[in-house]
VEXDREN-2710 file (C-alpha; in Angstrom, 1 decimal):
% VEXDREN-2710
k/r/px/py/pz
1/UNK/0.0/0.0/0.0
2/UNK/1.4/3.6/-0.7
3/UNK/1.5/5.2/2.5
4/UNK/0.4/8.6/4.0
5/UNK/4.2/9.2/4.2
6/UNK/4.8/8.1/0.9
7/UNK/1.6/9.8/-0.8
8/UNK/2.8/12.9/0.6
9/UNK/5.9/12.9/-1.1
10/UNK/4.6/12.0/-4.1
11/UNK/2.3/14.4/-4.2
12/UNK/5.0/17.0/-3.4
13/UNK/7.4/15.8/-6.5
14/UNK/4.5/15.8/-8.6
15/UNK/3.3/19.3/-7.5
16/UNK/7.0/20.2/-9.1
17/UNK/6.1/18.8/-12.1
18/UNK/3.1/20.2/-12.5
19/UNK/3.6/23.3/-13.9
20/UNK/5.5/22.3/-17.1
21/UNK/4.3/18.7/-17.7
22/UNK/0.3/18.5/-15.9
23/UNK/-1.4/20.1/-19.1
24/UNK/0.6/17.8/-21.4
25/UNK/-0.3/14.7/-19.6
26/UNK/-3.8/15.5/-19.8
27/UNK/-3.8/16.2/-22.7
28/UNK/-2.3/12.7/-23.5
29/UNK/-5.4/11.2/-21.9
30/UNK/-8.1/13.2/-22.7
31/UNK/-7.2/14.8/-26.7
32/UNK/-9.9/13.3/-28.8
33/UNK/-8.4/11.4/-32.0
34/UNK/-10.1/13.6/-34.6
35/UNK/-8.3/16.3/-32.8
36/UNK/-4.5/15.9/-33.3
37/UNK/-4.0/14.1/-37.2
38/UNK/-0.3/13.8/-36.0
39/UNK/-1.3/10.8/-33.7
40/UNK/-0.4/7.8/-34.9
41/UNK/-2.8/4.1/-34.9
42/UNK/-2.6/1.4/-32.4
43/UNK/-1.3/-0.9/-35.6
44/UNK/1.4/1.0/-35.9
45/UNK/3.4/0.7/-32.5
46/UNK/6.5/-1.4/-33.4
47/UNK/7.5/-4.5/-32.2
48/UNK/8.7/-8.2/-32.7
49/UNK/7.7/-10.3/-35.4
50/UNK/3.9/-11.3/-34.4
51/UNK/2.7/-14.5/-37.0
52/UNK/-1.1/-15.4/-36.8
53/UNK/-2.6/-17.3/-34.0
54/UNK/0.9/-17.7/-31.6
55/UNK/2.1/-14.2/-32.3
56/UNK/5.1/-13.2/-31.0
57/UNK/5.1/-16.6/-28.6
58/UNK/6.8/-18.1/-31.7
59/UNK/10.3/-15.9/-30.0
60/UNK/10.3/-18.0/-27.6
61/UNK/10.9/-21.3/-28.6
62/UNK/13.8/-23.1/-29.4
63/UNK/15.8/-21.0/-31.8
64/UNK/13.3/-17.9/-31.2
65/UNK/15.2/-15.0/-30.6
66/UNK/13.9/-15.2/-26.7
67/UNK/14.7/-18.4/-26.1
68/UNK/16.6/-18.9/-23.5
69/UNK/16.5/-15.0/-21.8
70/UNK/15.5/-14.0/-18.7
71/UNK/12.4/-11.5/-18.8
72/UNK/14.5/-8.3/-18.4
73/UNK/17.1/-9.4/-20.9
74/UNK/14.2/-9.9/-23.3
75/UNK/12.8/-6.5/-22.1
76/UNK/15.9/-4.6/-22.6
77/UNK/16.5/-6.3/-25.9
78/UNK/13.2/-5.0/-27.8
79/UNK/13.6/-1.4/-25.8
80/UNK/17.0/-1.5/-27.6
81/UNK/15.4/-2.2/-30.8
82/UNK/12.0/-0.8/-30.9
83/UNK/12.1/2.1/-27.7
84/UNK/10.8/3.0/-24.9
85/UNK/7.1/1.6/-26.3
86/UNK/6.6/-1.8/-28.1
87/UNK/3.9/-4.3/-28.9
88/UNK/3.4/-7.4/-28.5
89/UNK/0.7/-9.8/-29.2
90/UNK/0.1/-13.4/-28.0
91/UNK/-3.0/-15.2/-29.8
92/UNK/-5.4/-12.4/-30.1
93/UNK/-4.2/-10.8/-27.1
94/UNK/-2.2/-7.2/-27.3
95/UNK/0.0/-6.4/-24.9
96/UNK/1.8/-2.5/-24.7
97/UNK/5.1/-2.0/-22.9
98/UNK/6.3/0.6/-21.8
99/UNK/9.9/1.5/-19.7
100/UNK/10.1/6.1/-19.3
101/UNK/8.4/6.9/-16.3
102/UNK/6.1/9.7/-18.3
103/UNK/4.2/7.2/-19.7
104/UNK/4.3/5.4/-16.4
105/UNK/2.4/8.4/-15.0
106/UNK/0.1/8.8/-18.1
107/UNK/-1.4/5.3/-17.6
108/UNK/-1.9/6.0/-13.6
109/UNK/-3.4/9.4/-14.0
110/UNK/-6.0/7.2/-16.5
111/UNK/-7.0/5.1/-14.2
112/UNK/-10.6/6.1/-13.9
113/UNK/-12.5/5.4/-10.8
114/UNK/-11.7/1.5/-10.8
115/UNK/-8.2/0.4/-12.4
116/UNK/-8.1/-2.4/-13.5
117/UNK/-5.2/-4.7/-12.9
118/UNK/-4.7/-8.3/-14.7
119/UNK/-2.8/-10.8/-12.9
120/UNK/-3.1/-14.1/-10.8
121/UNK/-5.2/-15.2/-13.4
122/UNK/-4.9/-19.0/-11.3
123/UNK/-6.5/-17.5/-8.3
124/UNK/-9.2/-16.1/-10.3
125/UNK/-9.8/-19.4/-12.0
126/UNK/-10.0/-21.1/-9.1
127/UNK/-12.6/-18.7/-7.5
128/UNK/-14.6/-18.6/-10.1
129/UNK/-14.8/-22.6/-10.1
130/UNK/-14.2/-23.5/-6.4
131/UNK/-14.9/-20.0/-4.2
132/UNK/-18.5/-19.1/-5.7
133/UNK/-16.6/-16.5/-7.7
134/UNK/-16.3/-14.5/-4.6
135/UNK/-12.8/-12.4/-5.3
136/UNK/-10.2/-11.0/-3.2
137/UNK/-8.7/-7.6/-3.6
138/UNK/-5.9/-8.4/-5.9
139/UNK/-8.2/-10.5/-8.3
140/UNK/-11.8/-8.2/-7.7
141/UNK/-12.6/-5.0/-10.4
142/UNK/-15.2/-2.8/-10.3
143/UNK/-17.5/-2.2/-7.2
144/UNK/-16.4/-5.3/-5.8
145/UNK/-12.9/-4.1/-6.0
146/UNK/-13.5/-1.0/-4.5
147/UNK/-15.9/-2.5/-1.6
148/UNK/-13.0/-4.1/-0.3
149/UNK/-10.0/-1.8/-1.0
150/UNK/-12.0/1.0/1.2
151/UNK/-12.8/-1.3/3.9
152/UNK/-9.4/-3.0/4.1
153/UNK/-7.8/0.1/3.7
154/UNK/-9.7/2.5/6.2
155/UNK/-7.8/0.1/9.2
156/UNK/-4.1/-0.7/7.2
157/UNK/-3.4/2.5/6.2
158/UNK/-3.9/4.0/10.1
159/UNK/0.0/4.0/11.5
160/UNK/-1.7/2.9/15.2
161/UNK/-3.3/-0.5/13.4
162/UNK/0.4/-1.5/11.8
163/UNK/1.9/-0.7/15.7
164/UNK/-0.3/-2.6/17.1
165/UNK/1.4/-5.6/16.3
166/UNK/5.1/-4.5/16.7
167/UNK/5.7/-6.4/20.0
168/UNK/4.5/-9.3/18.5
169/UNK/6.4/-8.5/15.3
170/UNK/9.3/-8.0/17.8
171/UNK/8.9/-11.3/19.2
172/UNK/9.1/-13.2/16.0
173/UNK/12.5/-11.4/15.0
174/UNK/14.2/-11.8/18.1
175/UNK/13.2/-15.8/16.9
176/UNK/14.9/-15.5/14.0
177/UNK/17.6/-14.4/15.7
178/UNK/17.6/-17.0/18.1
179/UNK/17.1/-19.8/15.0
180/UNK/20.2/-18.1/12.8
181/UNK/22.4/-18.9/16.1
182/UNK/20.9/-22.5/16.3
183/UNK/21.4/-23.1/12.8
184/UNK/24.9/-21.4/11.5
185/UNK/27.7/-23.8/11.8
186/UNK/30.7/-23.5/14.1
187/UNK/32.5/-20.9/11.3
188/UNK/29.0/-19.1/11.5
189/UNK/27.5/-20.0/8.3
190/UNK/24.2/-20.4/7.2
191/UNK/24.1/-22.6/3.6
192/UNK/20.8/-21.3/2.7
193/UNK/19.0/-18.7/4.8
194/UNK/15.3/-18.7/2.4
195/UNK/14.0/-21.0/4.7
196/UNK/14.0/-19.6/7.6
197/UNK/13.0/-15.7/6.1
198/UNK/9.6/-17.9/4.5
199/UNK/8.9/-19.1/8.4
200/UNK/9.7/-15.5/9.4
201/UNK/7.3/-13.9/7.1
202/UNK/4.6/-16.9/7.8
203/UNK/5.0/-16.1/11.6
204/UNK/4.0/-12.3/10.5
205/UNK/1.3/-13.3/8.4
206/UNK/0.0/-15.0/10.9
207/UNK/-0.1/-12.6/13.3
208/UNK/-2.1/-10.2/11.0
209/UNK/-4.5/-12.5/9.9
210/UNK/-5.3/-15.1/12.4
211/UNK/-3.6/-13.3/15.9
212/UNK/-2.4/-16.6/16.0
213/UNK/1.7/-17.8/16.5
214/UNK/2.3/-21.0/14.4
215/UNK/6.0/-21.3/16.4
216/UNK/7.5/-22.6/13.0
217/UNK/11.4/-21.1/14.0
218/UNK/12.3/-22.4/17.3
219/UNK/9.7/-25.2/18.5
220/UNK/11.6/-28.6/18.6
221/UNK/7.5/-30.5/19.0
222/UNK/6.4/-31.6/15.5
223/UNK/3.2/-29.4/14.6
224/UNK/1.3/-31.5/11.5
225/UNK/-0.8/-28.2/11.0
226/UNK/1.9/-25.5/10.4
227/UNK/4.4/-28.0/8.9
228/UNK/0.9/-28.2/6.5
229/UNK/0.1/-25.0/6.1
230/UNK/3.6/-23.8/5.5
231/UNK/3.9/-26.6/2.7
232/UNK/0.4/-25.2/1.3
233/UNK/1.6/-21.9/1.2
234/UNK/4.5/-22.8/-0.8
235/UNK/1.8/-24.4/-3.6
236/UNK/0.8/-21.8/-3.8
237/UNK/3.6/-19.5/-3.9
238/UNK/4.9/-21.4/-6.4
239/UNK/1.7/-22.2/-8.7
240/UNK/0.8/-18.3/-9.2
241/UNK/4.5/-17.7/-9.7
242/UNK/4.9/-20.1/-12.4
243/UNK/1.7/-19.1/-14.3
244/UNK/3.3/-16.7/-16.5
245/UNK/5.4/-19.4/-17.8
246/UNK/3.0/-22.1/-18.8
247/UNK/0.0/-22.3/-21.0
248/UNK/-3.2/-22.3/-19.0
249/UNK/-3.8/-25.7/-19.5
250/UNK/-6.1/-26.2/-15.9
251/UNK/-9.1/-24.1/-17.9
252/UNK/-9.7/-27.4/-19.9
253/UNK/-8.6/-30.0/-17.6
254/UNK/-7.3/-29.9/-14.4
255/UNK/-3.4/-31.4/-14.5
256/UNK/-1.6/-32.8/-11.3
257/UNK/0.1/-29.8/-10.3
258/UNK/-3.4/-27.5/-10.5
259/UNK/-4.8/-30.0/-8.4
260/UNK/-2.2/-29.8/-5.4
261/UNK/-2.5/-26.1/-5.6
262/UNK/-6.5/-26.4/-5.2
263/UNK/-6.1/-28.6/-2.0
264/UNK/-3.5/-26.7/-0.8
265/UNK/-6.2/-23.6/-1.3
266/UNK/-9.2/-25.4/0.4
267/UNK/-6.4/-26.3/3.6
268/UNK/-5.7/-22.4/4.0
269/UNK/-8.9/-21.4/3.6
270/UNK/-10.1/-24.1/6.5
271/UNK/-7.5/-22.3/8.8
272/UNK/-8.4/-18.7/7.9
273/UNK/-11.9/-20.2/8.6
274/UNK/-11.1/-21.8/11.8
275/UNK/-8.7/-19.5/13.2
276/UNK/-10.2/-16.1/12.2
277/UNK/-13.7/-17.2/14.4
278/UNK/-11.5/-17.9/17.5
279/UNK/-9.8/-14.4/17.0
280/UNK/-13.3/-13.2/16.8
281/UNK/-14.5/-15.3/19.7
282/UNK/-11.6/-14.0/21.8
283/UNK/-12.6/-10.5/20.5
284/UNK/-16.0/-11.1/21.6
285/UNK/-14.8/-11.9/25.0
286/UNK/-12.4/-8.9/25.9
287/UNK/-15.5/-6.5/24.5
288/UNK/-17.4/-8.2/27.1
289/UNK/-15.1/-6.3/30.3
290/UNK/-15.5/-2.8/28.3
291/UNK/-12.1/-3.4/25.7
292/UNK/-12.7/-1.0/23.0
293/UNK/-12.8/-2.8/19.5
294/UNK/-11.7/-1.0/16.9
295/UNK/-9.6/-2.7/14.8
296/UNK/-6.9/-1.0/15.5
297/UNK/-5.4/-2.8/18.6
298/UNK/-4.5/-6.0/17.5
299/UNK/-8.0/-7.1/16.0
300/UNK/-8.1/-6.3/12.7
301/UNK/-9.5/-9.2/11.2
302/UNK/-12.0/-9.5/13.9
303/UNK/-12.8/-6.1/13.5
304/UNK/-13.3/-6.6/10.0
305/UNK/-15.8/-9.8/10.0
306/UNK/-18.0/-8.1/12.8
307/UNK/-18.1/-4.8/12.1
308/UNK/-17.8/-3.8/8.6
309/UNK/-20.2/-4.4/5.8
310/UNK/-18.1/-7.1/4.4
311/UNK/-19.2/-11.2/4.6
312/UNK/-17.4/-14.0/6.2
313/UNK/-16.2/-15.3/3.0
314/UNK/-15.3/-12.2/1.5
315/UNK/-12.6/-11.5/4.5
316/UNK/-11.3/-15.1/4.5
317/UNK/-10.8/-14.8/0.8
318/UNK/-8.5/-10.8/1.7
319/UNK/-7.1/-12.9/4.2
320/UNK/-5.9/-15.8/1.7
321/UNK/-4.6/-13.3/-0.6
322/UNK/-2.5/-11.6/2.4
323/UNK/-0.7/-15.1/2.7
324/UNK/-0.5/-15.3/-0.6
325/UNK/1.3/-12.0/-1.5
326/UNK/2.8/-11.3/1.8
327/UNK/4.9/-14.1/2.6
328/UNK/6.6/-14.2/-1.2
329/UNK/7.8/-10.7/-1.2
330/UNK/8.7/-9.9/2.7
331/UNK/11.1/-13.1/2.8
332/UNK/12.5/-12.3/-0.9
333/UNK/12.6/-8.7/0.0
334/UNK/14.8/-9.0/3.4
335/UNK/16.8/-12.2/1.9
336/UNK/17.6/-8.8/-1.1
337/UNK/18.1/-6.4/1.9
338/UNK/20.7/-8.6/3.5
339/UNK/22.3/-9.4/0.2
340/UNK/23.4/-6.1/-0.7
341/UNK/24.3/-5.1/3.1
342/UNK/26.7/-8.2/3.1
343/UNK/28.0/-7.4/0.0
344/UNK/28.7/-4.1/0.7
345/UNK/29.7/-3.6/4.2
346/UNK/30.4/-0.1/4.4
347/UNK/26.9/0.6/3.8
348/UNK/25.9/-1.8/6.4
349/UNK/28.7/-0.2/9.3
350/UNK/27.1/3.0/8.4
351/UNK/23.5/1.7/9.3
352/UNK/24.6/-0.3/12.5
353/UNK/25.8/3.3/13.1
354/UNK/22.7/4.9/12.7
355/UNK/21.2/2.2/15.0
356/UNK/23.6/2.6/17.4
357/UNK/22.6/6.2/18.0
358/UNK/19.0/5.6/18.3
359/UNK/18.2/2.4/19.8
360/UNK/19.6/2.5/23.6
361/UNK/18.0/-1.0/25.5
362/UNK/14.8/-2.0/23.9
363/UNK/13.9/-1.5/19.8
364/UNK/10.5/0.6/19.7
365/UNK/8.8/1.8/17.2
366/UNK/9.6/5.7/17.7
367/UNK/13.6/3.9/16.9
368/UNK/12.6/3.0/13.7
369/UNK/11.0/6.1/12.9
370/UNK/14.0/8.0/13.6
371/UNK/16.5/6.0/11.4
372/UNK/16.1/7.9/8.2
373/UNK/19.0/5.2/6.6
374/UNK/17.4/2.8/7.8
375/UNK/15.0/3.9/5.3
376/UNK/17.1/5.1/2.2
377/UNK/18.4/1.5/2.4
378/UNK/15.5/0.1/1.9
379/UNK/14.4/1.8/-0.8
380/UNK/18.0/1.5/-2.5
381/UNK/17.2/-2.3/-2.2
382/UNK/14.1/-2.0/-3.7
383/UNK/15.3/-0.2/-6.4
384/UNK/18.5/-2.8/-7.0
385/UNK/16.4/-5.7/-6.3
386/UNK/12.7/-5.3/-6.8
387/UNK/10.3/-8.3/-5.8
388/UNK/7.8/-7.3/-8.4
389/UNK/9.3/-5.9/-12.2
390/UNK/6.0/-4.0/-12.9
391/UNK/2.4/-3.7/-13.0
392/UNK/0.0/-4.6/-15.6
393/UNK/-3.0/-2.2/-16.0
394/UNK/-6.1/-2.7/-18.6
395/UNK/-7.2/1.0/-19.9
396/UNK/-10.0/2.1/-18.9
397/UNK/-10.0/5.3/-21.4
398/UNK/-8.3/5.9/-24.6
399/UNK/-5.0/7.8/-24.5
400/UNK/-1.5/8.7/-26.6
401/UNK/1.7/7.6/-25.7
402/UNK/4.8/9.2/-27.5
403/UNK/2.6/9.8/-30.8
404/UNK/0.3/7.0/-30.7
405/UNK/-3.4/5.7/-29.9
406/UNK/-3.9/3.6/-27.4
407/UNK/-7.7/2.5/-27.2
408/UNK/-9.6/1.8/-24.0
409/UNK/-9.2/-2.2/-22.6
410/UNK/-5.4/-2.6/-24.2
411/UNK/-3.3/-4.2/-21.6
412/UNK/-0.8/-2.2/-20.6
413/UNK/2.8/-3.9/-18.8
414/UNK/5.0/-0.6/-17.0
415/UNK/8.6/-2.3/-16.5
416/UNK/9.5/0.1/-13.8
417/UNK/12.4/-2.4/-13.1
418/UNK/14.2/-1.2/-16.1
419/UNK/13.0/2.9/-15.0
420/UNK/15.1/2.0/-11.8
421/UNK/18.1/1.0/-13.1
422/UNK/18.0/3.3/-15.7
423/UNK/21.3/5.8/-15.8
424/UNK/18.7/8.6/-17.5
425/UNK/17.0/8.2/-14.1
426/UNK/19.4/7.6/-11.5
427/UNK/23.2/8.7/-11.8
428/UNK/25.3/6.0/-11.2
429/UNK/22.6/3.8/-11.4
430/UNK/24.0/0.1/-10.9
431/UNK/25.5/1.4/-7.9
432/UNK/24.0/0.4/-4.1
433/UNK/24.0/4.0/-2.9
434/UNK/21.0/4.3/-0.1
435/UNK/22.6/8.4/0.1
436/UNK/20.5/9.2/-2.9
437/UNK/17.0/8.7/-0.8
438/UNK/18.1/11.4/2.0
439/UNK/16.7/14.2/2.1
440/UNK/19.8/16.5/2.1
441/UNK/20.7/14.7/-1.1
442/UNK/20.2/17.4/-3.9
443/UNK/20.1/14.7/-6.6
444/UNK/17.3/13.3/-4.8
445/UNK/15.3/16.7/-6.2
446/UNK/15.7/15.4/-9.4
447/UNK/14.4/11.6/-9.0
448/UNK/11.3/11.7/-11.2
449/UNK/8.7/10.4/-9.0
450/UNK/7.3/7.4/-11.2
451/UNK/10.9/6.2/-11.8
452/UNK/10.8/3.9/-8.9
453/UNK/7.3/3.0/-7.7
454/UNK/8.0/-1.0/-6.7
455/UNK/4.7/-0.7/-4.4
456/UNK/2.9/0.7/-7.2
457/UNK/1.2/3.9/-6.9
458/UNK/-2.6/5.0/-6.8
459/UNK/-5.8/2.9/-5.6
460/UNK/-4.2/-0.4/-7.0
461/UNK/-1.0/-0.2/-4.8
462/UNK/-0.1/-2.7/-1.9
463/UNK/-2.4/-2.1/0.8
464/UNK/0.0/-4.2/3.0
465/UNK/3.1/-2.2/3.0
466/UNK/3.3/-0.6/6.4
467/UNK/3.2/-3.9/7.7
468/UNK/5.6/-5.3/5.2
469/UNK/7.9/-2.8/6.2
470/UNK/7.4/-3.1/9.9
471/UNK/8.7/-6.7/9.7
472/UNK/11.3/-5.9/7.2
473/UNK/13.1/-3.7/9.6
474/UNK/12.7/-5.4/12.8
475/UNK/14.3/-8.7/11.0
476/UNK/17.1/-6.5/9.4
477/UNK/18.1/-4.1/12.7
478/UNK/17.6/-7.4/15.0
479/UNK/20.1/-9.2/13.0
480/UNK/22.1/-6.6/12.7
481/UNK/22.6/-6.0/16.0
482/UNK/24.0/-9.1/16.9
483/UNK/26.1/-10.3/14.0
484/UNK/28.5/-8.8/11.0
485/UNK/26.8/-10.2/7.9
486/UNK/28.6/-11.4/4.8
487/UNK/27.0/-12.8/1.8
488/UNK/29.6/-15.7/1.0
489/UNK/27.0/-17.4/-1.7
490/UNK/27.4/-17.8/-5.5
491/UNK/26.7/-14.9/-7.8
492/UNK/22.9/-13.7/-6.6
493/UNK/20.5/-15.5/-9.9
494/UNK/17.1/-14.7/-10.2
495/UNK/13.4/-16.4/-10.9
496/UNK/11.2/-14.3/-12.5
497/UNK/7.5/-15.4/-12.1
498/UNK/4.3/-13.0/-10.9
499/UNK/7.0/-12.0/-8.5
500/UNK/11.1/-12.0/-8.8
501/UNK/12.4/-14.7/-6.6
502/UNK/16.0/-15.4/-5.5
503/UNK/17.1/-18.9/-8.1
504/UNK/20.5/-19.1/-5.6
505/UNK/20.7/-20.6/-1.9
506/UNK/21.2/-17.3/0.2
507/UNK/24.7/-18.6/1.9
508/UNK/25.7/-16.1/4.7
509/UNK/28.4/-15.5/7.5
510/UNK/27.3/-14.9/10.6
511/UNK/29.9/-13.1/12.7
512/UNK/28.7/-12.0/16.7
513/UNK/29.2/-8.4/17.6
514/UNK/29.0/-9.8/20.7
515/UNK/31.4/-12.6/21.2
516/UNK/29.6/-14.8/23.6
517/UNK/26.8/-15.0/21.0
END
């Protein structure tokens, strides 16, 4: 989700655009056709060789000139050839992409009142056919989107909901603390730390959506139901990350692999079922002595299935979608983070630095406020590293991009990936430099503010992120208060699916600031 923070700034960089660029984006969106002859068709957008009925699929077979390449390098390669706007079409689909942030902000501003996004187009299948076609908020458009965006977001979005769950939050990373001591080997290695960031970002998850602890890092009893749910949220993970890459073969027939991610589905939604009434029970209970319920003390989800407008099954289907999406990028995002702090350890003495200075006994919440590195790290990482590569919008309204038409429903894919690695956007631009997010940074004046967006931006961006980011740092800062990381793995390889995974094992050395740890 953007936040209030994050909205403001926006809307401040935007404010300085505004004056030389508003009337020409508007114009992009709203100039009729008959109005400006100069405008170019849809059919004439370049891009790579289409043939009837596969289209431009045909590039990626076996001798295809995509065969072989990662997404980026295949992005990069037609921006090379055909600039910052191409075509493609698959079957009788059309896809536009797009890689300069001014078009990036031409397709938000035309958002309309509901944007429509395309993706998880397995989770929307499998609602459709298993769920009574009740949809969640990243599958939902329309007035069923927007029903559950405003209620979701009325609670996320409040700073006091997210803190309510920082002891908790707290808790957990002192437990992965705790787990990388139990697990790294006498010369303080750990061979592959993914694991363990997918349990911390489970435990989180948890937390949000069921008040409930799964103790999936340090309990030595065998638990059949987490070890379960954990394996059926890795399914899933996997199953919506792969889609992308493989015909949709489960709309005609249902193959093996479609139907482990449907039972893995119906397990998830039994727990969100089961454990979401006992929060509410429990809710129920403290109201009974005079405890305020408000859904912003803990009992959000409780909150949300008494007290808001919404059904049962319409918050156990949210809260499917916040396992779903949350534990994939917060473990992929803080295995990133630590990454490119072990790799680059003058950047990571420089935050312990910071953390010195603010954090005396206890890490609280007003700490974390105050460590504005803390911060510009993070966002360096996402920009370095992003867990998603872009967005995919469907146009509500016609508009013109860089000279051409672009009708209403096209399906639009922004690549802000490549906008953040991009030297016309960033100076020095394959550099880790977190300095270029603080404020006293000139250069930071001139970051355009749709180059780097990896939460997205609008109605249509991560409602979760305050919470995502809460975890993220209490991992990071606990961790980093006990050991000197070092990234000792092979050369960091990537998985692009719905979301950009790490492809290596996350190998890293563990050395105690304290040397009775």
């Amino acid at each position: 989700m953007t936040t209030t923070c994050s909205r403001r700034y926006i809307g401040l960089q935007l404010y300085k655009y505004a004056s030389c660029r508003f009337k020409a984006t508007m114009a992009a969106i709203l100039t009729p056709e008959c109005e400006t002859e100069h405008v170019k068709s849809f059919e004439d957008i370049p891009g790579p060789p289409s043939p009837p009925f596969l289209g431009a699929l045909v590039n990626h077979f076996p001798f295809g000139a995509f065969h072989g390449k990662t997404p980026p390098q295949i992005y990069e390669m037609c921006r090379q050839k055909y600039g910052d706007i191409y075509k493609e079409r698959i079957f009788h689909f059309s896809f536009v992409h797009l890689f300069d942030p001014d078009d990036f902000e031409t397709v938000f501003r035309a958002d309309g009142k509901y944007p429509i996004r395309e993706a998880f187009m397995t989770l929307t299948h499998y609602n459709k056919k298993y769920n009574g076609n009740v949809q969640g908020i990243i599958t939902s458009q329309n007035e069923t989107w927007q029903k559950l965006r405003s209620t979701f977001q009325q609670k996320m979005l409040r700073p006091k909901a997210v803190a309510a769950y920082f002891d908790e939050q707290s808790k957990v990373a002192d437990e992965l603390v705790e787990k990388i001591s139990r697990t790294k080997c006498i010369n303080g290695i750990i061979e592959d730390l993914r694991s363990d960031l997918t349990k911390f970002a489970t435990e989180g998850i948890g937390l949000v959506c069921f008040n409930k602890r799964f103790d999936l890092l340090l309990s030595k009893e065998e638990n059949a139901e987490a070890r379960q749910f954990l394996y059926s949220v890795r399914v899933i993970m996997e199953t919506t990350h792969n889609e992308f890459r493989r015909l949709p073969f489960y709309k005609l027939f249902e193959t093996s692999s479609y139907k482990e991610f449907v039972k893995a589905k119906i397990f998830v939604k039994e727990m969100a079922n089961k454990y979401s009434k006992q929060a509410l029970k429990e809710m129920e209970e403290r109201s009974k002595d005079g405890t305020e319920v408000d859904g912003e003390n803990g009992d959000l989800i409780p909150y949300l299935m008494s007290k808001s407008s919404l059904t049962e099954e319409e918050v156990f289907k949210v809260i499917s979608e916040f396992i779903l999406v949350g534990v994939d990028t917060t473990s992929h995002h803080i295995a990133y983070m630590l990454y490119l702090l072990g790799t680059h350890p003058e950047v990571q003495e420089k935050l312990y630095e910071e953390m010195s200075r603010h954090i005396d006994n206890t890490l609280s919440i007003d700490n974390l406020q105050q460590m504005t590195y803390l911060k510009a790290v993070d966002k360096e990482v996402h920009r370095m590293l992003p867990v998603a590569g872009g967005t995919i919008r469907r146009l509500t309204q016609d508009i013109n991009l860089r000279g051409y038409h672009i009708p209403a429903g096209t399906t639009i894919a922004v690549h802000w990936e490549q906008s953040m690695l991009d030297e016309v956007n960033f100076k020095d631009a394959l550099s880790f430099k977190p300095e270029r997010w603080l404020r006293e940074n000139a250069d930071r004046k001139e970051i355009h503010p749709f180059a780097a967006i990896p939460f997205g931006v609008g109605q249509r961006s991560c409602i979760g992120r305050r919470f995502a980011e809460q975890e993220t740092f209490l991992a990071v800062v606990k961790i980093l208060q006990s050991y000197e990381i070092e990234y000792v793995g092979e050369e960091l390889k990537l998985d692009y699916g719905v979301n950009v995974a790490p492809a290596t094992k996350m190998r890293f050395q563990f050395t105690p600031r304290n040397p009775k740890d």
